[in-house]
N, C-alpha and C positions, 0 to 999 in steps of 0.2 A: 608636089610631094605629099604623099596623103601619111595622113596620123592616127590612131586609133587612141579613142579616150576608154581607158578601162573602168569597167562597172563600178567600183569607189571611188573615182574621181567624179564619173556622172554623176552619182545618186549629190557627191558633195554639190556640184553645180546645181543641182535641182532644187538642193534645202535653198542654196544663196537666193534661187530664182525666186524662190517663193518669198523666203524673207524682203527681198529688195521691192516686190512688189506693190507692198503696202506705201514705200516710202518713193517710188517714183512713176505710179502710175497718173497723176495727175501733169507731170511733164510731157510724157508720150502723149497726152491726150492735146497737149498746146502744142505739141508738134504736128499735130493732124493725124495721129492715131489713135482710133477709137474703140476697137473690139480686143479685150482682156484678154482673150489667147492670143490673140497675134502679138500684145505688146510681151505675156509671159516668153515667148517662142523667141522674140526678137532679142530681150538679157539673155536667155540660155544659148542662142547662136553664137551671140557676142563673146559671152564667157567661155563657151568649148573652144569659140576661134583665139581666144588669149592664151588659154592653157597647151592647144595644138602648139602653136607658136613656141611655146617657152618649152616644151618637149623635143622640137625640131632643133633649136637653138641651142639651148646650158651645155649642150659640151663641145658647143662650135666658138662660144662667143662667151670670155673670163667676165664675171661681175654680174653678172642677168637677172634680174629681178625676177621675183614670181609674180603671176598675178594677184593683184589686192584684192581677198574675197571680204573684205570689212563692207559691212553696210554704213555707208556715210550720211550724216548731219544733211538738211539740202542743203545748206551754206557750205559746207564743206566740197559742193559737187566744182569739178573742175576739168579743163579740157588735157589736161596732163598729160603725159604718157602711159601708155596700157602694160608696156614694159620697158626697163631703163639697163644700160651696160653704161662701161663709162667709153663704149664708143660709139653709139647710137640710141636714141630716142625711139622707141617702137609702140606706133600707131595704130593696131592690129582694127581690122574691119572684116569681121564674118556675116555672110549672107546664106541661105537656106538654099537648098537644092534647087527645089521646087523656083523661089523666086529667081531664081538665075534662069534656070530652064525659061522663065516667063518673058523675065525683062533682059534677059544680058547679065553677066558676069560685073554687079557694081560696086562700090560705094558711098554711100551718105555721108553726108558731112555738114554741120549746122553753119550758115552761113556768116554768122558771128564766129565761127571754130579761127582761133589767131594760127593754127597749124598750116592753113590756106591763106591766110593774112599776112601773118610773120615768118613764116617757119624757121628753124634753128638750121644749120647748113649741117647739123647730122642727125634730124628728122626725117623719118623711115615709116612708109606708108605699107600696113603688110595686109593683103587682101587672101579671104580664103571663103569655099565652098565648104557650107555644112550641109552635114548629110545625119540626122542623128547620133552618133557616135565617132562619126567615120568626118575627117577635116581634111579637106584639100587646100593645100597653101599655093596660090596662083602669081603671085607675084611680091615682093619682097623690093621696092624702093623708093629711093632718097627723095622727100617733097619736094626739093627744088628741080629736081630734074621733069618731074610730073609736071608743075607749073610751067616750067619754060617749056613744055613741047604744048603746052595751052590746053590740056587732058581736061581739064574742067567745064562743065555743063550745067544743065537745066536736068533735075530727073524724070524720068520717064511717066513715074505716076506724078498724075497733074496735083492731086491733095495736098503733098509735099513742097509744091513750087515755091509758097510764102518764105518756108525757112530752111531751106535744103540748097546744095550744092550737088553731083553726082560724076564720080569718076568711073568710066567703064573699063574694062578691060581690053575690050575692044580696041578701042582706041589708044591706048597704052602699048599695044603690039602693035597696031598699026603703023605709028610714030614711030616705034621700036624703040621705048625709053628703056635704058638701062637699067638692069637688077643690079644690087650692092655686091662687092664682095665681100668676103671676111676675111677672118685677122690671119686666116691661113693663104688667102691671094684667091682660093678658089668657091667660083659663084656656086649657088646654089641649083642645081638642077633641077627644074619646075617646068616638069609634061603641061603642054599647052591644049592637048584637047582627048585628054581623060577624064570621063566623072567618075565623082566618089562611088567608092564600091560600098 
């Protein structure tokens, strides 16, 4: 399902990127990324893939939180949900075109993440393609389902291996792990091999 982020929304995500930057580029750098664009590139992926998300969703799903564009305290940082209803937990993981095109359709996930550890039995894993403005949402489900078909890996880039986990897509349709539905009974219709326009 692809989404279009309109020019006020982006320039907002831009200012967050920039703001957050000061205050979390030393994290990415102990995570094993090192170069200041790709860390900028990797929050504003993140962020369009949240706001994609909560655009596809508020009039599917009653209570939907928006995404938190607050710049947080580092104590303040937490594995939380990226967005909350009161029937679901949403986990949302955006990757860049270009890196999908590279490595496969994935997602990271820190290997301390209790999401992967504990997860809540209505924790919602939502994976999407970004493409600068333009968010492909690829897959939309429940962490316990993803776990029990064993969907979890090693990531592809070795830098990573120390403190990452990697879920592919691939493998997810392979397995054939089930998309959630909603409060209406009917799933979400997610083309499996469109890129973003």
């Amino acid at each position: 399902m692809k989404i279009k982020i309109d020019k006020e929304l982006l320039y907002r995500c831009e200012e967050f990127c920039r703001k957050r930057m000061t205050d979390s580029m030393h994290v990415y750098m102990h995570r094993g990324e090192q170069k200041v664009r790709k860390i900028y590139e990797d929050i504003l992926t993140g962020v369009l893939a949240e706001w994609a998300v909560y655009l596809l969703l508020k009039d599917r799903i009653e209570g939907l939180s928006e995404p938190d564009m607050t710049i947080h305290e580092k104590q303040k940082k937490s594995y939380a949900p990226d967005l909350i209803s009161p029937l679901y937990n949403f986990h949302i993981k955006g990757q860049s075109f270009l890196s999908a095109a590279k490595y496969g359709m994935s997602s990271l996930f820190q290997q301390t993440d209790k999401l992967l550890l504990q997860p809540a039995d209505n924790d919602v894993i939502v994976m999407c393609i970004v493409d600068k403005a333009a968010v492909d949402v690829k897959f939309i489900g429940l962490v316990k389902d993803v776990l029990a078909a064993n969907c979890v890996s090693c990531p592809k880039i070795q830098r990573y291996g120390h403190t990452k986990y990697a879920i592919y897509l691939a493998d997810l349709e392979a397995k054939k792990v089930p998309q959630i539905m909603l409060e209406d009974r009917s799933p979400i219709e997610l083309p499996s091999n469109e890129n973003p326009a």
